[in-house]
N, C-alpha and C positions, 0 to 999 in steps of 0.2 A: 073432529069428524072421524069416522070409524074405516077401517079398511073398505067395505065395501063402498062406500061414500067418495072414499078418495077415487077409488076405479074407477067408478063412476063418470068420476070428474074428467079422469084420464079420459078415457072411452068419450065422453064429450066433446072435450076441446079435441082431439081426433077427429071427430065425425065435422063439427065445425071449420075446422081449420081445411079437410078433404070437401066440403060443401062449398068451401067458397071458390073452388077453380070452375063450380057449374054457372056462375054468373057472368055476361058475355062484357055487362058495364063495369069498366074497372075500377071507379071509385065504388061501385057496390064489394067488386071483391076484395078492395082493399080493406072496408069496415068489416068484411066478416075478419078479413084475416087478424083484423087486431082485435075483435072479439075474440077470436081465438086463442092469440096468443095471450091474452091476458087470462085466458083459462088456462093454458098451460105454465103462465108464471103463478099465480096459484097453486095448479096441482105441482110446480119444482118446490114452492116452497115447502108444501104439506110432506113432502116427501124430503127436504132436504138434499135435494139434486140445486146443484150449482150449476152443472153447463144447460138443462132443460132453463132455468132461469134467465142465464144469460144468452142461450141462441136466441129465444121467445123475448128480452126487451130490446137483441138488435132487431126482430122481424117486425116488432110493435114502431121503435123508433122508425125504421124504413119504410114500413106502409101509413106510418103517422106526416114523415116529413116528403113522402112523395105524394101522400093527399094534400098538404099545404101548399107542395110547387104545381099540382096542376092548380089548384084553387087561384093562386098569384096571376098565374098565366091567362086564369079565364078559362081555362077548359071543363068542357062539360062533358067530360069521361064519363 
């Protein structure tokens, strides 16, 4: 992928990640936000950024496993 492609991608998982606080149902905003960080573990890798990496798979693992404890509990967040 080419420099402007990676930006791109930046500039993406940004707008994504900033778009899911507009969703008021929080299992909705939990799947943007792990859309998102799956875009920015992506653009850490293309880039070789280590902590963009690792902030974005704690923010995936924690919007992944608190959509599994409302799912447990029955809640229809």
């Amino acid at each position: 992928m080419n420099h402007v492609g990676v930006e791109l991608l930046g500039w993406t998982a940004t707008a994504v990640f900033v778009g899911s606080y507009f969703f008021s149902r929080a299992s909705l905003l939990r799947s943007v936000q792990m859309i998102g960080a799956l875009l920015w573990i992506i653009y850490g890798l293309l880039i070789g950024a280590s902590p963009v990496i690792v902030a974005n798979v704690l923010v995936l693992t924690a919007a992944a496993w608190a959509t599994l404890r409302a799912r447990k509990a029955g809640a229809v967040a």
